[in-house]
C-alpha positions in Angstrom: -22.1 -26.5 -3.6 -18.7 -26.3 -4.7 -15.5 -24.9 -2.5 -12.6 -23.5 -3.9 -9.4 -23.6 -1.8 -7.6 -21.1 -3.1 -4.2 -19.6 -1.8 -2.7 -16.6 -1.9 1.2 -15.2 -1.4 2.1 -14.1 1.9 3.3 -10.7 0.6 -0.1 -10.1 -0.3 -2.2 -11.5 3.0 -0.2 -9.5 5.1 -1.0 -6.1 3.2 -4.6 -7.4 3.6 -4.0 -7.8 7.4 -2.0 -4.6 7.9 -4.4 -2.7 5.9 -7.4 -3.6 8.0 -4.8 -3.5 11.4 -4.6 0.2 10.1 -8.1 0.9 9.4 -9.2 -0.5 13.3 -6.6 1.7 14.7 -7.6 4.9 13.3 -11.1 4.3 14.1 -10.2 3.5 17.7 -8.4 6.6 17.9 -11.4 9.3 16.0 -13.9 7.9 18.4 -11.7 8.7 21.8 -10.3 11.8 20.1 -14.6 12.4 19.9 -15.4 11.3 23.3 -12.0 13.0 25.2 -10.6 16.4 24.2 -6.8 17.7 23.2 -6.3 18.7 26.4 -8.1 17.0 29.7 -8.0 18.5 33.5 -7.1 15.9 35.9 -10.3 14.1 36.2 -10.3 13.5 32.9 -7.2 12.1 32.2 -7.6 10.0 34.6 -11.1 8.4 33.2 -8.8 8.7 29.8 -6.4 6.5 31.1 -9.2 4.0 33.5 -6.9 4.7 36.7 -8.3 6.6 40.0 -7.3 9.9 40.3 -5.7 9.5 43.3 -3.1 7.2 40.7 -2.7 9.8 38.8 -1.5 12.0 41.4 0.9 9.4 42.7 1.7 9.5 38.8 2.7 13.3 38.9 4.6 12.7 42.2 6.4 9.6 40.8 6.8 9.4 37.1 7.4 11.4 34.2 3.9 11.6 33.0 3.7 14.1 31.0 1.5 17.4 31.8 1.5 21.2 32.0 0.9 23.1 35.6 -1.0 26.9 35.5 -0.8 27.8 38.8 -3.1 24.4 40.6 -4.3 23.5 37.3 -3.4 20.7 35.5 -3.6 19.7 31.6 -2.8 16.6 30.1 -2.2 16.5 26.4 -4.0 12.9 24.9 -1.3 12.3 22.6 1.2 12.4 25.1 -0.5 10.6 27.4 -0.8 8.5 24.6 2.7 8.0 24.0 3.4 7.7 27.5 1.4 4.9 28.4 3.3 3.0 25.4 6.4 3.6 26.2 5.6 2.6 30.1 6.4 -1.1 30.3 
């Protein structure tokens, strides 16, 4: 059997790499955006996020997470949360 060692420009391994980096990420996010809706009550979020719920509330008290109050119910937009958790260092 015969190997070929062949090399290619940098230019054009890294479009390979941040083609397929794209491709994992938008798979990553169709199956959660299946398995979690738009907008989650507090339980979900929570499982959404893999805290307890009793973090989450601390969350509400504490941070800016980001949510929307009716009266005692809560909503949690995924994309926020999303965003939010990225931007939390």
């Amino acid at each position: 059997m015969t190997k070929i060692n062949a090399e290619f420009p940098d230019e054009f391994t890294n479009s390979i790499k941040n083609a397929i980096i794209q491709v994992i990420d938008e798979a990553s996010k169709s199956a959660l955006s299946d398995q979690y809706p738009t907008y989650m009550t507090k339980s979900q979020a929570a499982q959404y996020l893999n805290i307890a719920l009793n973090t989450l509330d601390q969350w509400i008290a504490t941070t800016n997470i980001p949510y929307v109050k009716f009266g005692k119910i809560y909503r949690f937009n995924r994309n926020e949360l999303d965003k939010f958790m990225t931007s939390t260092k």
